[in-house]
C-alpha positions in Angstrom: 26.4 -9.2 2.0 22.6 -9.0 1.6 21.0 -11.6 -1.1 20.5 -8.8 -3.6 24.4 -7.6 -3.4 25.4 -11.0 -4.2 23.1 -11.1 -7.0 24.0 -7.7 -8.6 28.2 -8.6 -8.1 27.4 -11.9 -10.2 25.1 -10.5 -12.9 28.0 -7.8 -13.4 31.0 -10.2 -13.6 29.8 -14.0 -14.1 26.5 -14.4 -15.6 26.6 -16.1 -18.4 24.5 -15.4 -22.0 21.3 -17.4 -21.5 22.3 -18.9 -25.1 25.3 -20.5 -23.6 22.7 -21.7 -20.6 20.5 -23.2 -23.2 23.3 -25.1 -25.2 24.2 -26.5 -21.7 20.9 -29.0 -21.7 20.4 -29.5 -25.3 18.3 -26.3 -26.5 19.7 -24.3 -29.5 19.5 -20.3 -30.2 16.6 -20.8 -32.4 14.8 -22.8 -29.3 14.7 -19.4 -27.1 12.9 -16.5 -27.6 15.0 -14.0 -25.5 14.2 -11.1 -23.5 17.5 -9.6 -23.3 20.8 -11.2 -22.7 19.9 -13.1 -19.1 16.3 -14.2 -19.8 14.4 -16.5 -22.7 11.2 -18.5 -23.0 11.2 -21.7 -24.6 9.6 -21.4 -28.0 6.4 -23.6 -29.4 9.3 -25.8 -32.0 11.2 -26.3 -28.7 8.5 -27.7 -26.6 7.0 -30.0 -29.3 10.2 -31.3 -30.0 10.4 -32.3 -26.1 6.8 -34.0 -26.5 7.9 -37.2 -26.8 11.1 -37.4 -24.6 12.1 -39.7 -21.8 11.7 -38.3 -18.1 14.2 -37.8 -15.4 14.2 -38.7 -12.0 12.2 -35.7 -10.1 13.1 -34.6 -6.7 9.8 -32.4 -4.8 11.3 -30.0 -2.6 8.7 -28.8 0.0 8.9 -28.1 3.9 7.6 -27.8 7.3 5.3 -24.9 7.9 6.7 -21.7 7.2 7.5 -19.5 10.5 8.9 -16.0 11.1 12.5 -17.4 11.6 12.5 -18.4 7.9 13.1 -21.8 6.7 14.4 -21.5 3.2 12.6 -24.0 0.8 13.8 -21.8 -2.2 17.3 -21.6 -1.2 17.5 -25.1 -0.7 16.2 -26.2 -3.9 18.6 -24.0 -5.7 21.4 -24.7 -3.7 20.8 -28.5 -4.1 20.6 -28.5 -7.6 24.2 -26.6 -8.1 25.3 -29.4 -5.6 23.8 -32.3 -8.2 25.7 -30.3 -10.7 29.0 -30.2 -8.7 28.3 -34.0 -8.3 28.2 -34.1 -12.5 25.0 -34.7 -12.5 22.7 -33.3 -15.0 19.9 -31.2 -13.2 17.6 -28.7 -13.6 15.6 -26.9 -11.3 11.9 -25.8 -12.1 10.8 -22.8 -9.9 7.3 -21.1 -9.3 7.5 -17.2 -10.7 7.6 -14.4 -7.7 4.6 -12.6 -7.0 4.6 -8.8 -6.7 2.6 -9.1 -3.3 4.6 -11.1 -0.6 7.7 -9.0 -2.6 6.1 -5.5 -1.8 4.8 -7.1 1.7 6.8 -9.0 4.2 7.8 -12.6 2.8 10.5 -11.4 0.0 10.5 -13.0 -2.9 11.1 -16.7 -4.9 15.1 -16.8 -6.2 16.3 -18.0 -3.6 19.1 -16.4 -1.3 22.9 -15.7 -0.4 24.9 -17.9 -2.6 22.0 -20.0 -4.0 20.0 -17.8 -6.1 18.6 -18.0 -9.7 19.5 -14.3 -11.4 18.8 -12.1 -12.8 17.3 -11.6 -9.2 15.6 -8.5 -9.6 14.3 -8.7 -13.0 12.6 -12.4 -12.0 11.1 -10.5 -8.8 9.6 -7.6 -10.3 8.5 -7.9 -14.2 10.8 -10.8 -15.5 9.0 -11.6 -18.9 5.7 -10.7 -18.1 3.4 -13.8 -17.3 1.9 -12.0 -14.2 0.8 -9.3 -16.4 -0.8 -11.0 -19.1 -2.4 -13.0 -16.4 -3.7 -9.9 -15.0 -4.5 -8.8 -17.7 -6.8 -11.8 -18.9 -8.3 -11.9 -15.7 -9.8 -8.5 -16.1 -10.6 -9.2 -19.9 -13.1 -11.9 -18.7 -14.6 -9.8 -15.6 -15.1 -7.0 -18.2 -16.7 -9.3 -21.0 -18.9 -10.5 -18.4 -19.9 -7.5 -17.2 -20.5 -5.8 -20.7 -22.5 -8.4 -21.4 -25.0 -8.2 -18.4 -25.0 -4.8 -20.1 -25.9 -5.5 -23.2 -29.2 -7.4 -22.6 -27.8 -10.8 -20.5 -28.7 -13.4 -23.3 -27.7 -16.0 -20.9 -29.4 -15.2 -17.8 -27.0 -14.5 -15.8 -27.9 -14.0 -11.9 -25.9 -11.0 -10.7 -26.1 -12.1 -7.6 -24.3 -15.0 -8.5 -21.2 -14.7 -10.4 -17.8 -16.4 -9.1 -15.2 -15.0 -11.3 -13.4 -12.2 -9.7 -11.1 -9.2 -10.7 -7.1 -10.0 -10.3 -4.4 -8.0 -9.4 -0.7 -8.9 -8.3 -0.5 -6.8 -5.2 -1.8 -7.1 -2.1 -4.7 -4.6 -1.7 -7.0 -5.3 1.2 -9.5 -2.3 0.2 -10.4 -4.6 -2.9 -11.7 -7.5 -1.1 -15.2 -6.2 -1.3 -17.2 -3.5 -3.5 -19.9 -2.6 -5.7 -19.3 -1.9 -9.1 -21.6 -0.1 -11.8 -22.6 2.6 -10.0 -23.2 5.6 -11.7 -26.7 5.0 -13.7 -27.6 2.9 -16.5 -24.6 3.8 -19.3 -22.1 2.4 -16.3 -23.4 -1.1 -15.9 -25.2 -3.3 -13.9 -24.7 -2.3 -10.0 -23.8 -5.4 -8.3 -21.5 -6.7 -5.4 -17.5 -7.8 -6.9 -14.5 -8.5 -6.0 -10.5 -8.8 -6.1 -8.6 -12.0 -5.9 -4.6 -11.6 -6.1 -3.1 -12.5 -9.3 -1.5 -16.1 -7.7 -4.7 -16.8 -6.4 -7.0 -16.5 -9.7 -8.2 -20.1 -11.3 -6.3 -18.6 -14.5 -3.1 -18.9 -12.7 -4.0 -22.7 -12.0 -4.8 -23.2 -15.6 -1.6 -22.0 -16.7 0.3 -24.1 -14.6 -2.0 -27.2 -15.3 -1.9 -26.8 -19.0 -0.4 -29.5 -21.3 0.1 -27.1 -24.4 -1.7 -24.1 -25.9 -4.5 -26.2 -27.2 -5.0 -27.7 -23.5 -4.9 -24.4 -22.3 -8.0 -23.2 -24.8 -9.9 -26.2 -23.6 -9.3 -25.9 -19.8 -10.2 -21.9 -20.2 -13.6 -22.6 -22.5 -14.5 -25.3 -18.8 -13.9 -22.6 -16.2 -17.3 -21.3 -14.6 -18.2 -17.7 -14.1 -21.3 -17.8 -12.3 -24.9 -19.2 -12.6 -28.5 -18.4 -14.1 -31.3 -17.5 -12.1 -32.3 -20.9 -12.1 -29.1 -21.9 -10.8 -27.4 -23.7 -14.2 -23.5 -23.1 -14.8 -22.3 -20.8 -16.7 -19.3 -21.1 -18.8 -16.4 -19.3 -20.8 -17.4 -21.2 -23.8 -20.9 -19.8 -23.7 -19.8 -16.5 -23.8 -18.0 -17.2 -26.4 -14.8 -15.4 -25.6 -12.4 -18.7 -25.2 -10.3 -17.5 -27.9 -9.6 -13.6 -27.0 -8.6 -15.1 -23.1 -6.6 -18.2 -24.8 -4.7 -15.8 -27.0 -3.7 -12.9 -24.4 -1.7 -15.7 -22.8 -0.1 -17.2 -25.9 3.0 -16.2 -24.4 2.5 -16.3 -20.9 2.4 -20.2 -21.4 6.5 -20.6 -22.7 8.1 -21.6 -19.5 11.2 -19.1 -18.6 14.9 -20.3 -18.4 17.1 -18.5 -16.7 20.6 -19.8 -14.5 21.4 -20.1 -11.0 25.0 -18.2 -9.4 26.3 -21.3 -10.4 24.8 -21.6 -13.6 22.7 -24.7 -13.1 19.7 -24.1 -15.7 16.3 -23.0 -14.2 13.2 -23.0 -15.2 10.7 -20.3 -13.9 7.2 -20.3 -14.7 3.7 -19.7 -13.0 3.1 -19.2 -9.5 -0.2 -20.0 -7.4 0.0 -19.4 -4.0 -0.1 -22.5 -2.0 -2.2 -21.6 0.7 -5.1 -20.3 -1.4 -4.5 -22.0 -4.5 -2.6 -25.3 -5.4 1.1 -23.9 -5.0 3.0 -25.4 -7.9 4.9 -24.4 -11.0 3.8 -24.8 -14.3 3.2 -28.5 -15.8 5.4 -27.4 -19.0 8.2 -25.8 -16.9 8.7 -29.4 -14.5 8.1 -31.6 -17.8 10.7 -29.1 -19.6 13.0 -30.0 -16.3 12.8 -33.5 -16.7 13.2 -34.0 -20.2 15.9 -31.6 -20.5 17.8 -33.4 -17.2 18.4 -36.3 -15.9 17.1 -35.0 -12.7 14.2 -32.5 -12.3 15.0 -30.6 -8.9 11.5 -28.6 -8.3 9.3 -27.2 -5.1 5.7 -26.6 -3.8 5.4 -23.4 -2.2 4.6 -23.2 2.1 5.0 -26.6 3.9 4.6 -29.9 3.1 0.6 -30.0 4.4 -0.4 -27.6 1.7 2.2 -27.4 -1.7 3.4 -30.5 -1.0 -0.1 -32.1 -0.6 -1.2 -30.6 -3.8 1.7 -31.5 -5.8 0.9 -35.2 -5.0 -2.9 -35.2 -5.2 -3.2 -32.7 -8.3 -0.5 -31.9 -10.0 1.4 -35.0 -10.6 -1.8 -37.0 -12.3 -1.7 -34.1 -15.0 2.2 -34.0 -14.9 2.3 -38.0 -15.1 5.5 -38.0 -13.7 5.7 -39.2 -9.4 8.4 -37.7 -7.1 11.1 -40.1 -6.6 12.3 -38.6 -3.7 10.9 -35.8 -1.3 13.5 -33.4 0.2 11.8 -31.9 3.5 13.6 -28.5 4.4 14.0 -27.6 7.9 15.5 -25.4 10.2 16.3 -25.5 13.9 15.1 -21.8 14.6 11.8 -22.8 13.1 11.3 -25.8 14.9 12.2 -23.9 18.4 9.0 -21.5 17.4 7.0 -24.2 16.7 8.4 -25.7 20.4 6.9 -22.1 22.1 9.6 -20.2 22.0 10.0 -16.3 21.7 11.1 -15.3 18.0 13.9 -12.8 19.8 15.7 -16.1 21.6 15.8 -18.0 19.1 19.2 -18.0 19.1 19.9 -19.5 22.6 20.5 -22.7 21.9 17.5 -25.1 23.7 17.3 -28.4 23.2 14.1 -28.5 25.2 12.4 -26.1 22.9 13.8 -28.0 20.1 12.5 -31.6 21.1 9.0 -29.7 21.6 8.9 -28.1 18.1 10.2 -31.5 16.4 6.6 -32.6 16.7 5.8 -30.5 13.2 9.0 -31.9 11.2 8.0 -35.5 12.6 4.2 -35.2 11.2 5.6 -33.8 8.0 7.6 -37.3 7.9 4.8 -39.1 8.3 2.9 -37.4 5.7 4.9 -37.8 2.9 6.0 -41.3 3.7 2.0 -42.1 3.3 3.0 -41.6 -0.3 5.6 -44.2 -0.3 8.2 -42.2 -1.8 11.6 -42.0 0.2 12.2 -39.0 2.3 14.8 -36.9 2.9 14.9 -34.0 5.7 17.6 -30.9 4.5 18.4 -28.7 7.8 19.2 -25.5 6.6 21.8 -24.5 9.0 22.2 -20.8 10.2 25.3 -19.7 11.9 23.7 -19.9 15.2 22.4 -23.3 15.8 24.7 -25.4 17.7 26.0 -28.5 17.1 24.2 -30.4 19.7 20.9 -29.1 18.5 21.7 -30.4 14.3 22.8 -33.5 15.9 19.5 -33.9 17.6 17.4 -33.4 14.8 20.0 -35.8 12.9 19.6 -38.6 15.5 15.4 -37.6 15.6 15.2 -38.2 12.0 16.7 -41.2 11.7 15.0 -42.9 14.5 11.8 -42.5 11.6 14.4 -44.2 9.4 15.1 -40.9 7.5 17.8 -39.4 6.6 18.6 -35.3 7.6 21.6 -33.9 6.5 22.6 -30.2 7.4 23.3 -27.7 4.5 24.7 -24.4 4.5 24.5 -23.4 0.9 23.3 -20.0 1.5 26.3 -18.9 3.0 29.0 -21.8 0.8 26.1 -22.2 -2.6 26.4 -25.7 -4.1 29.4 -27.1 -2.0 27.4 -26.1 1.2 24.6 -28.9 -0.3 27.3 -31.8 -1.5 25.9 -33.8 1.4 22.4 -33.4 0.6 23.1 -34.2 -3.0 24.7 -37.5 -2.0 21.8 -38.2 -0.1 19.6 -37.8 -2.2 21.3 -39.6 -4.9 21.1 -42.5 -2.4 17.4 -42.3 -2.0 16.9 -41.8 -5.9 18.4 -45.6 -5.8 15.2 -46.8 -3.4 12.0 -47.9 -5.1 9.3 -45.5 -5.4 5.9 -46.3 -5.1 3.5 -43.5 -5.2 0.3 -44.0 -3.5 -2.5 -41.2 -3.8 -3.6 -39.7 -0.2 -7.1 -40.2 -1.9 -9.4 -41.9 -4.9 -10.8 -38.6 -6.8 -13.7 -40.3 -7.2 -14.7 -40.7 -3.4 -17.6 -38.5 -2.5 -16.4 -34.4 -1.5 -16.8 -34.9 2.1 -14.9 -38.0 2.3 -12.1 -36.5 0.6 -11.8 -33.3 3.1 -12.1 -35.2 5.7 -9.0 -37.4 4.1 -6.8 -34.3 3.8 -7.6 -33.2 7.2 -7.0 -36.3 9.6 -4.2 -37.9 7.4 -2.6 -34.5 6.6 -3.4 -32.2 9.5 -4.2 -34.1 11.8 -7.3 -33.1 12.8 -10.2 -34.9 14.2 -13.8 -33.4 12.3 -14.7 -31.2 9.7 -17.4 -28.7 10.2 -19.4 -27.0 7.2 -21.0 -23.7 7.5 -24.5 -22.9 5.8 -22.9 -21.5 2.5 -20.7 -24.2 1.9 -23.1 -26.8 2.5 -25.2 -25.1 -0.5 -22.2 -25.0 -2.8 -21.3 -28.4 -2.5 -25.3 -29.2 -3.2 -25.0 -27.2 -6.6 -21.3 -29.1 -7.1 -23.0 -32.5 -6.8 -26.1 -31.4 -8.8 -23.5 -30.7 -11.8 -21.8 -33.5 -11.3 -18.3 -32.1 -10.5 -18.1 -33.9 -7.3 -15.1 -36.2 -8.7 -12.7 -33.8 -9.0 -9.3 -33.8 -6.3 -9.7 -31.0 -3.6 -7.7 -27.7 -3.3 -7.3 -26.6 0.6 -7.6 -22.8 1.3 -5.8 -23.2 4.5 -3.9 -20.9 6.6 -0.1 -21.7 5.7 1.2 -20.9 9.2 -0.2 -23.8 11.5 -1.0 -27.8 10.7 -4.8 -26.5 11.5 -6.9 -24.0 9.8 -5.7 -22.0 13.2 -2.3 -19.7 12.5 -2.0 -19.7 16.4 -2.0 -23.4 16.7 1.9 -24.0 16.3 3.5 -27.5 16.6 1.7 -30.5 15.5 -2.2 -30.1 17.2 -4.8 -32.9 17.5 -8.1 -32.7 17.7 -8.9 -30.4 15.9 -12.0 -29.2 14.1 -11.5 -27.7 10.3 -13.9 -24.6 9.4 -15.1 -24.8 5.8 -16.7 -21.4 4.9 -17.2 -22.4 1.2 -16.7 -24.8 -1.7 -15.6 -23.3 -5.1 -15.7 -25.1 -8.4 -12.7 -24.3 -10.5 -13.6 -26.6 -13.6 -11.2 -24.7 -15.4 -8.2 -26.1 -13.5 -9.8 -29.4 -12.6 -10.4 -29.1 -8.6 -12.5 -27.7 -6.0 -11.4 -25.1 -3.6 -12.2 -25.4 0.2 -12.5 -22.1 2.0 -11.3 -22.5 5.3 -10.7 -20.8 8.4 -10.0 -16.8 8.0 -8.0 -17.6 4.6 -8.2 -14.9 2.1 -8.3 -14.8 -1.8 -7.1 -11.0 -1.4 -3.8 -10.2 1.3 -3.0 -7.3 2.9 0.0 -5.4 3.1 1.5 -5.3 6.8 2.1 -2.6 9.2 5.5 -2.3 7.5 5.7 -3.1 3.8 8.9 -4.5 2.6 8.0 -1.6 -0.4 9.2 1.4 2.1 12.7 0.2 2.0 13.4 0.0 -1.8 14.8 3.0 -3.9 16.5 3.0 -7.3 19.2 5.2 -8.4 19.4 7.3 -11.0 21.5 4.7 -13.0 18.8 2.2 -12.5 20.6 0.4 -9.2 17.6 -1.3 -7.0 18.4 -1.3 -3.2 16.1 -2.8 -0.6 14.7 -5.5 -2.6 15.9 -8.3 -0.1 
């Protein structure tokens, strides 16, 4: 059966009132503001009342890098939480919201798959409650209060020339990268040079996921730069004077989601920055929410464990206040043969050679994370034709780092597929954890990129181009050099190269440009051919979908 027939056979016959979800972890009706029978958001009341409560233990899902074979980070972290529930534990899983571009392109979307799914599938991949469109929305609120006010007489100064905030919009559209805008004579503007930035990618997607409560998330928008004067001084939301309107457009948009999993594990779905262009995580609230409303958090950073994962660790858990006390590395042995060289159409012929050769990316993942100090566990996501001599060589290849793998199959068997990952995790949740930053925030810019790229990517230089050096003169001028560092790095490869598979050395990183994002507290890094805009591919995923006339979707995944 195909992931979305699985979905729509449960949602007709097992899913369960999201009241009754709710009442599973504590949280009465009058906590949830539903939307419909299957979805709700946590209310204001609900989330105050959390404040003050104890944490959970927190398991960060995140994986090697992501390959055309498909590794299945989101079908793991589903399926292991039904497995921690199957093991009577209490858990919840916290989950980034789906984006409408990889779902209309080629990636698919972010519930998971087979048996371990979150549903309702298709509502939480196309509109769900509508976060990504109040984000949009806000988005091109501020571009158009900027622009009016250029309009109007520019009582700030702004340099045309020189503003950074960018239209949004939650679809990949490569013919928006680049334009010019006010063209038409004086009644339509100031003519200048704009762009588009995908929804996932804006730095109002970052706030939202970074933001404490709705008072945070006034303060982080009023911080967020839009550009510069002619005589190069920052310009801010707060001096337009339009924190308010942008704060209260996303009133909503800031209630993390709860929905259920097949299994009905509780899951909350909220936010969802790309991690290759932006910082890859799920909301603050929504992982907080997890683990005060569990006794274990189960959540994920999106891509591998070089970008999401990095992120999680360097800027998000400072804010969240809360380390991982275990890491679960997903991992499958198609993906690790591609990474070896081999041809996506024989992957699978079982080759051990191939396999021993693409291990080389799993192993520096390893590495990576255990720099953190946190104990690490490696889930092979099994598909029906790996052989058994090639999981018990990444078994045995694991351990010799002194880490446990376990194979799962809980796409095909759901939570009983992950019982052995559960218990191994449980066993590492018993280890001590002691989180040590990759970084200090308060070492100088370049000493921090150059951290991320020989500890994390291995690389062995970094090398700035013309614009970025200028941008990272204005950052220090300002002061905003002490802030952690958000990689814009191509998700497919260790290196800012997508072609460079495995685990390369020697390297040299490309940094086109450096970004300040006050508003969510870190600087961007422009590197390689990394774009803030996707396009669609040859063949979107969109040209397969239909719709009946009864409303049945077909196609989605």
């Amino acid at each position: 059966m195909l992931d979305i027939e699985i979905a729509q056979e449960n949602e007709k016959t097992q899913m369960r009132p999201i009241t009754e979800i709710g009442a599973q972890i504590g949280l009465s009706a009058d906590d949830l503001e539903n939307y419909g029978k299957s979805k709700a958001k946590l209310s204001f009341d609900a989330l105050n009342r959390l404040r003050d409560q104890p944490f959970g233990k927190l398991v960060l899902v995140t994986s090697i890098n992501p390959t055309p074979a498909g590794e299945g980070k989101s079908t793991v972290t589903v399926g292991l939480g039904d497995a921690l529930n199957q093991r009577h534990q209490k858990a919840v899983i916290a989950l980034r919201e789906p984006s409408l571009g990889p779902v209309m392109g080629m990636k698919g979307g972010a519930t998971g798959g087979g048996f371990a799914q979150v549903v309702p599938m298709e509502d939480i991949n196309l509109h769900f409650t509508g976060d990504m469109h109040a984000l949009t929305s806000a988005v091109d609120t501020l571009a158009a209060l900027i622009d009016n006010h250029l309009q109007q007489g520019n009582e700030l100064n702004i340099d045309p020339r020189c503003i950074l905030w960018h239209r949004a919009l939650d679809i990949n559209d490569r013919a928006l990268r680049n334009m010019v805008i006010g063209m038409g004579g004086p009644l339509s503007g100031v003519p200048r040079e704009a762009s588009f930035d995908i929804t996932v990618a804006s730095e109002l997607m970052a706030v939202l996921c970074l933001a404490e409560d709705l008072a945070d998330l006034k303060q982080h928008i009023s911080r967020i730069v839009i550009g510069y004067t002619y005589a190069k001084e920052p310009v801010t939301v707060e001096q337009l004077q339009v924190t308010g309107a942008i704060t209260m457009l996303l009133r909503d948009a800031i209630k993390p989601n709860l929905v259920q999993t097949l299994e009905h594990t509780p899951a909350l779905i909220h936010g969802g920055p790309f991690a290759n262009i932006a910082h890859g995580c799920n909301s603050v609230l929504a992982t907080r929410s997890a683990l005060q409303l569990g006794d274990i958090a189960v959540t994920e950073a999106g891509f591998g464990a070089d970008l999401g994962g990095e992120k999680f660790l360097d800027i998000k858990t400072p804010v969240l206040k809360k380390t991982p006390d275990t890491i679960v590395l997903v991992a499958t042995v198609r993906a690790l043969k591609y990474n070896g060289g081999m041809a996506l159409k024989d992957l699978t012929t079982e080759s051990l050679d191939h396999l021993q050769q693409g291990f080389a990316n799993l192993k520096r993942h390893i590495e990576n994370m255990q720099q953190y100090h946190v104990p690490v566990v490696v889930a092979i996501n099994r598909f029906t034709s790996d052989t058994d001599a090639e999981v018990a060589y990444l078994v045995d290849a694991c351990q010799q780092l002194g880490v446990t793998a376990v194979p799962t199959t809980v796409w095909g068997d759901g939570g009983r597929g992950g019982l052995d990952l559960a218990d191994a995790v449980l066993e590492a949740l018993k280890q001590p954890s002691n989180f040590t930053p990759l970084y200090d925030v308060n070492q100088d810019v370049k000493t921090k990129i150059q951290t991320i790229v020989t500890k994390i990517y291995g690389g062995a230089d970094v090398q700035y181009d013309a614009k970025a050096l200028q941008s990272l003169k204005l950052i220090e001028q300002n002061g905003w050099d002490k802030l952690p560092i958000c990689m814009a790095k191509t998700q497919y490869s260790l290196s800012d190269d997508p072609k460079q598979l495995g685990a390369p050395t020697s390297f040299t990183v490309h940094v086109r440009d450096i970004t300040p994002k006050l508003g969510a507290g870190f600087l961007v890094v422009m590197t390689g051919n990394v774009l803030t805009m996707p396009g669609l591919p040859k063949h979107p995923a969109a040209l397969d979908m239909d719709v009946t006339a009864d409303g049945v979707i077909s196609g989605l995944f």
